[in-house]
N, C-alpha and C positions, 0 to 999 in steps of 0.2 A: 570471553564475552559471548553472549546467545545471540543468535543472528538476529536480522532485524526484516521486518516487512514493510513496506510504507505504503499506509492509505494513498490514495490516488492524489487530494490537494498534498501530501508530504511532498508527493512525488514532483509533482508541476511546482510549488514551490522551491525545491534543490534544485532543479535545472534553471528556475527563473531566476535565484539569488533573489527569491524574496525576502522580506524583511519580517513577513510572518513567522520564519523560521529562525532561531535565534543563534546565536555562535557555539551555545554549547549542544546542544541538538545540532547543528553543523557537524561538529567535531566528534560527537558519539555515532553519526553516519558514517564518516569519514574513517572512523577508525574499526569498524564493522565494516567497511568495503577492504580494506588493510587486508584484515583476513577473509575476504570472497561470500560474505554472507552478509547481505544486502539485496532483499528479495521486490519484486513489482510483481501484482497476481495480474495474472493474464487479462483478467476484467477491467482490469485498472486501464488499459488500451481501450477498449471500448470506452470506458468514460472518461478518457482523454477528450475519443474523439468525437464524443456526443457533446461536451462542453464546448470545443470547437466549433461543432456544425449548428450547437445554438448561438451563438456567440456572444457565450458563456465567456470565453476568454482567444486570448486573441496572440498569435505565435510569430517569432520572426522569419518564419522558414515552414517549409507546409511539413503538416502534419505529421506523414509515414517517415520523413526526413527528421524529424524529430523525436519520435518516439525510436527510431533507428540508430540514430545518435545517442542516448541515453541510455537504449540498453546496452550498448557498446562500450560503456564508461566500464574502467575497470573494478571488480568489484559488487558490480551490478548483475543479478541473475533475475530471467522472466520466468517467473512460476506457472507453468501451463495449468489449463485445467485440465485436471485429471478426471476420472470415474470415481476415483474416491475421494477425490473434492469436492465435486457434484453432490455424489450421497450423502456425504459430512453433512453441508449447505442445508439441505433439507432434513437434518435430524439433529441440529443445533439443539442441546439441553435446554431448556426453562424456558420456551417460547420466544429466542429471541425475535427481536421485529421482522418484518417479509420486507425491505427492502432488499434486493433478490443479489444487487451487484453489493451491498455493506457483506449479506448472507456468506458468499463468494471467496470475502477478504478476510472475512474472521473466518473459515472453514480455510483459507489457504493455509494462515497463521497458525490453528491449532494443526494441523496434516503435517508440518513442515516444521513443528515446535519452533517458529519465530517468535518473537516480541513486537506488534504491533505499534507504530509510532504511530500514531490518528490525535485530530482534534475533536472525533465526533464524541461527545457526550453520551450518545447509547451507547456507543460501542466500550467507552470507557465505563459506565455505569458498568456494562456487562462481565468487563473484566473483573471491577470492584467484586463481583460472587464469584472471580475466581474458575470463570471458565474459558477462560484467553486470558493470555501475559500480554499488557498494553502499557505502553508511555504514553502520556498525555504530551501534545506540542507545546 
C-alpha cells in the first residue's frame, strides 16, 4: 500500500470520529498507519490552529495538547517543511491555484510520493491531470 497524506479537514475529522469520514476511508487510514505511513504536512498545524483561533471549530482539550496527541498516534508521522518542499510549492506544474497552505500539501504529497486523502475538489481536479496521486473522501 502507498502511504497516505491527509488534507488537514482528513485530519480533524479522524481524531473527531466524524461522521464525514466513512468506515471504509476509516479502515484504509488505519491500515496505512499498520504499516507507519500516515503522513500530516507541517502546515496542516498551522490550519489546525487558525480554524481554532477563528472558531472555525471548537476542541475538547487546547489545542498544542491536541495536535500532540495525534501526532503521537501510532503510525502517524508529521511531515516538516522542508527546502524542497517549499521550492516544489512554488513550481507546482500547470498553475495550480495560490492557495499557499493547499500549495504546501500537494508539494508534501508529491516530495514524499503519498496519495492524498482530501475532499477539496481543486486538489482532486488537479490529481485528475495526473500530477498528484489523491483519494477523494
Amino acid at each position: 500500500m502507498k502511504g497516505l497524506l491527509l488534507d488537514t479537514h482528513v485530519w480533524i475529522w479522524l481524531m473527531e470520529g466524524s461522521v464525514e469520514l466513512s468506515r471504509k476511508k476509516q479502515q484504509m487510514i488505519d491500515e496505512a498507519a499498520r504499516h507507519s505511513i500516515v503522513g500530516i504536512a507541517a502546515i496542516s498545524v498551522w490550519e489546525m490552529a487558525m480554524l481554532v483561533e477563528k472558531g472555525r471549530i471548537k476542541l475538547e482539550k487546547p489545542l498544542l495538547a491536541w495536535v500532540q496527541d495525534s501526532l503521537a498516534l501510532p503510525g502517524i508521522e508529521l511531515k516538516p517543511l522542508t527546502p524542497e518542499i517549499a521550492v516544489e510549492s512554488s513550481q507546482l506544474p500547470d498553475g495550480f491555484h495560490g492557495d499557499s497552505a493547499d500549495r504546501l500539501i500537494v508539494a508534501t504529497a508529491r516530495v514524499h510520493q503519498l496519495t492524498l486523502l482530501t475532499y477539496d475538489k481543486k486538489i482532486l481536479r488537479y490529481a485528475e491531470e495526473e500530477y498528484l496521486s489523491a483519494i477523494p473522501i
